[in-house]
N, C-alpha and C positions, 0 to 999 in steps of 0.2 A: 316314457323313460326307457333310458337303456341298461340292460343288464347282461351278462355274460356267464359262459360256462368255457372253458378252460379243455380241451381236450390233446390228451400226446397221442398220434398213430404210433403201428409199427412197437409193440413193446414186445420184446421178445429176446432170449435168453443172451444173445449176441451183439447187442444192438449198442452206443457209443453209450455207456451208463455213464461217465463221467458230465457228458454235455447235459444229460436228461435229468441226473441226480443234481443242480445247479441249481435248475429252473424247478424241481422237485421241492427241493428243501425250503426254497425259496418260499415258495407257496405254504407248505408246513410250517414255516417260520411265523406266517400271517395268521394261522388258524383257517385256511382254504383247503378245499378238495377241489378234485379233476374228474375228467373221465381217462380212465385207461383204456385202451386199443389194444387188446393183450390177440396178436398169434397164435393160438393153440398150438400149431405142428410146424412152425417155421421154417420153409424149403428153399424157400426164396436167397441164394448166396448174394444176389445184388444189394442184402441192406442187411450182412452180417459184416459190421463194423468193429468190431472186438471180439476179446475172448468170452468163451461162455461164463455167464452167473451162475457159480453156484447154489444151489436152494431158491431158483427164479421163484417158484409159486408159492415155498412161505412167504416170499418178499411181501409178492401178491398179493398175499391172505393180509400181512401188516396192514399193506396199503388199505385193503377193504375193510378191515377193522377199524383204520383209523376214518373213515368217512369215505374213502374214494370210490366209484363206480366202476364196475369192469365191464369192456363191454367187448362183444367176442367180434375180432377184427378178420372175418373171413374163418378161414381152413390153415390154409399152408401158404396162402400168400402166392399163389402162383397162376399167371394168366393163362387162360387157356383157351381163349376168344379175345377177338377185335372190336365188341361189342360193347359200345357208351353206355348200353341199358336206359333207364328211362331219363338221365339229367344229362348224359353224352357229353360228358365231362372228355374222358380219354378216352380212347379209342383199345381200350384192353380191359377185359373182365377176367375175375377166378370165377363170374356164375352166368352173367348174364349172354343168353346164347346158348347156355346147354339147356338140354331136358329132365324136365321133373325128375326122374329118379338118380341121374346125377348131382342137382344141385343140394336134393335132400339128403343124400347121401354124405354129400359134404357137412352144410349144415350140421349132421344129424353126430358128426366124426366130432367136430371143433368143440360142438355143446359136450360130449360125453367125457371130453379131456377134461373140460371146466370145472365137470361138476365131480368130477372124480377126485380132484384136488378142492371141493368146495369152496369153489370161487366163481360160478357161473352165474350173470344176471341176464334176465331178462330182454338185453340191451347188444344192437348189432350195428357195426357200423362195416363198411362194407370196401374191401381193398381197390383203390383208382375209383372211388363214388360210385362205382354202375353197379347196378340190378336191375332187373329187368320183372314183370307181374309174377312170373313163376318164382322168382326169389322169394316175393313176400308173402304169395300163396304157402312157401315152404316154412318160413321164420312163424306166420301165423299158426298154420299147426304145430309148429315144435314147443309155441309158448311163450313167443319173442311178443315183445310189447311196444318196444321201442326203436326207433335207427335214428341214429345222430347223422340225420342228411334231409335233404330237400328243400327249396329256395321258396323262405317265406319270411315273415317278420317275426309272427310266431308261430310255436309248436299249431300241428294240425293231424286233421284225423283222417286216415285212407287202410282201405285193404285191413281193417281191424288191429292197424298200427297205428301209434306216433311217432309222426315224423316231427324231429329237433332241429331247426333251420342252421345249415353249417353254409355261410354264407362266403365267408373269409377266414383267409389265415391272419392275415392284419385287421389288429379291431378298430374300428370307426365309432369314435362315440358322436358321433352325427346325426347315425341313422339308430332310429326308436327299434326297442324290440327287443328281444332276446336272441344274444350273438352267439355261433361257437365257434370258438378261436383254436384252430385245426396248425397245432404243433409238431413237426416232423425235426427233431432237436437233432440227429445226425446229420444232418444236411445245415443247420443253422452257425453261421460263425458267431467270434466275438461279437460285433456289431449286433447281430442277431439278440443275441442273449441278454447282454445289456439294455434291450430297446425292450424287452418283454418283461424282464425283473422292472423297469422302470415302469411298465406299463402295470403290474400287477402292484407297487406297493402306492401308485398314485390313483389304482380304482379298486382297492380291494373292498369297499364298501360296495359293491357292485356287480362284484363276481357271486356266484352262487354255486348248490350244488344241486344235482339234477334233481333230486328227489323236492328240494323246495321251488327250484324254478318249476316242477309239475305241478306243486301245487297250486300258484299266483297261476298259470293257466287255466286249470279247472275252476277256479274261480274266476276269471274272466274271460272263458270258452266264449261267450259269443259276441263278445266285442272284439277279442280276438281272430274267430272267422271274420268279420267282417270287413276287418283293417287287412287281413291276406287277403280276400277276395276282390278290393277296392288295387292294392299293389301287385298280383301276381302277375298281369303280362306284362307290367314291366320289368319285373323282377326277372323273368323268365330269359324276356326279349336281349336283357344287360347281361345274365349268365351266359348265355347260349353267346354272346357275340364276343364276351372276353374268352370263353373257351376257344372260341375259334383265332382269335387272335394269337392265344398261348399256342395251341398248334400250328402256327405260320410262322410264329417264331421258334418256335422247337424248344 
């Protein structure tokens, strides 16, 4: 059976709220949570689409009151290597590529905003998909538990993390498994928007939220290893070949 988790990148004080608060409330309307991608230090001028919010991190705290997930989306959002890291998605990372005390460094900056506004989980999802072992070497000592990335069917266990398969941006109720539907709402038109509200009030029996989708995992951990380990090189073999194809077309 298929199931979903709902994620927005890129949440940050600047970012088009009108487009995001749509597909927001939407979901609030059904009784659904997401996961947030929240920015700590937002540098990045290429995805500051409006004026600032002001009170971004009460919003924040609402949102995590009301059921949602925060999950710390990088540092500052800014690349500083050519390096895909380990899934070689795109060719630009904010970590992978540097050295240990750089990346913890970062890490260690993004977590302290979080938690200083009391909103910091567990939970890292990482800007352009790369990281590389030194990332997770650093998210494991900080206390990180979870990253909403890596190409499987279901959630899996590596490096004293889990990984939450973000497979697509568009959800396929075809393929079995637990999907994350990786939301960048500034970049989404009309078309867009309408195609996702249609899609969330025609499977909202199917959406979840992170904390119960861990728990149907931990209960079937090892039917679940074994259905990843039956699909991973193809899974791998189709990611790595549509990446390369999005690169050729730019």
């Amino acid at each position: 059976m298929t199931h979903f988790l709902i994620r927005f990148d890129d949440i940050h004080p600047c970012m088009n709220w009108e487009k995001f608060t749509i597909v927001k409330k939407h979901l609030e309307s059904n009784h659904l949570n997401c996961i947030l991608g929240v920015i700590p230090d937002n540098k990045d001028k290429t995805i500051a689409k409006g004026s600032e919010k002001e009170n971004f991190f009460r919003i924040l705290s609402s949102y995590q009151m009301f059921g949602d997930t925060i999950a710390q989306h990088g540092y500052q959002h800014l690349y500083e290597t050519r390096d895909g890291g380990i899934l070689n998605i795109n060719q630009k990372s904010e970590f992978a590529g540097l050295d240990y005390s750089q990346q913890l460094e970062k890490l260690k900056n993004g977590k302290s905003i979080l938690k200083a506004y009391g909103i910091w989980e567990p939970v890292f999802m990482a800007p352009a998909h790369s990281y590389d072992r030194t990332t997770l070497k650093c998210l494991s000592e900080l206390g990180f538990k979870y990253i909403t990335d890596g190409h499987a069917l279901f959630p899996f266990e590596h490096d004293n993390l889990i990984f939450i398969p973000q497979l697509f941006a568009r959800p396929s109720r075809f393929i079995p498994g637990l999907q994350t539907i990786c939301l960048h709402t500034d970049t989404m038109n009309e078309s867009d928007i309408r195609s996702i509200i249609k899609f969330i009030s025609d499977n909202r029996d199917k959406i979840s939220r992170l904390d119960n989708a861990m728990k149907k995992y931990k209960k079937n951990r090892e039917i679940s290893k074994i259905i990843n380990l039956i699909s991973k090189k193809t899974i791998t073999h189709a990611m790595r070949l549509r990446a390369r194809i999005r690169r050729k077309h730019g």
